[in-house]
N, C-alpha and C positions, 0 to 999 in steps of 0.2 A: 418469577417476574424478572425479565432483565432491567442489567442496571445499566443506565442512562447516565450515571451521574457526571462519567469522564466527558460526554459529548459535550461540544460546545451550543450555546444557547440556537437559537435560527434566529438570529440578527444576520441579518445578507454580510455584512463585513468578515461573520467567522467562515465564510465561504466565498469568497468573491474569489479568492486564489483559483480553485478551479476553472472558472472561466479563461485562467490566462496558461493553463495547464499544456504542455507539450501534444500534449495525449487525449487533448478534451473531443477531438471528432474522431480518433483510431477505432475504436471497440475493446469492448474489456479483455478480447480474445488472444492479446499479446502479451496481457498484463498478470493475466490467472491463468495455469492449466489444466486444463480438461484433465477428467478423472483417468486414471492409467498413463499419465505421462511420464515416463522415466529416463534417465540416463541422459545419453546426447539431444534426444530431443528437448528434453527438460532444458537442458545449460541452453542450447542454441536460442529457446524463445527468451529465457532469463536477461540471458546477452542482447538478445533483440531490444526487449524492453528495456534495459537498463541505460544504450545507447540513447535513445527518448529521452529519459531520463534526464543524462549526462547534459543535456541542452535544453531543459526544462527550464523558464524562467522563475519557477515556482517550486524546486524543488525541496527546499527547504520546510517551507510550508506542507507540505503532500507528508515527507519524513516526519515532522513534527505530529504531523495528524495521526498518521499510521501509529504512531510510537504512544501516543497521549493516548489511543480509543484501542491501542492492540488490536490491531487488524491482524484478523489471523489468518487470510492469503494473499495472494498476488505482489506482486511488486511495486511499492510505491514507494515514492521518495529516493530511488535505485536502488534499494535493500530488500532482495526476496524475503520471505516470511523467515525460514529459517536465521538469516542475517540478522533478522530486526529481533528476532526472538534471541539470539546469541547477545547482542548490544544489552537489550534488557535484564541479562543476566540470567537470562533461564527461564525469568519470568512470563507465566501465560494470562491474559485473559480470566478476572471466575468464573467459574460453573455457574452456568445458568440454568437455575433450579426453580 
């Protein structure tokens, strides 16, 4: 069963941040990359999104979230997965068993 516990209740306050999110009408398509993307392509959407990011009035919030629920892709909070997992210390996500 997965665990839920990290996630914040659904009271609209532990969410209302996205509403005012950089990125809230873009599509996820900037934000994650499609299976098989490597190299330059990879950096160039990274960079992409990370600019969003950078002018996000929410970013903090977005990072917080990523980093509390171990989001294990895309770019949120401007720290790709890999970033956010280095921060963490290594740390991933449990298995979800």
């Amino acid at each position: 069963m997965t665990d839920v516990s990290s996630l914040p209740g659904s009271a609209p306050d532990n969410w209302q941040w996205q509403s005012r999110a950089a990125c809230r009408d873009l599509g996820s398509a900037r934000f994650f990359h499609p299976a098989g993307e490597r190299g330059e392509d990879r950096e160039d959407r990274d960079e992409a999104a990370k600019r969003i990011c950078a002018g996000c009035p929410v970013r903090t919030a977005c990072l917080e979230h990523a980093l509390r629920t171990r989001e294990a892709f895309g770019v949120w909070g401007g720290l790709t997965e890999e970033e956010r997992h280095a921060l963490l210390g290594g740390r991933r996500a449990p298995a979800h068993v």
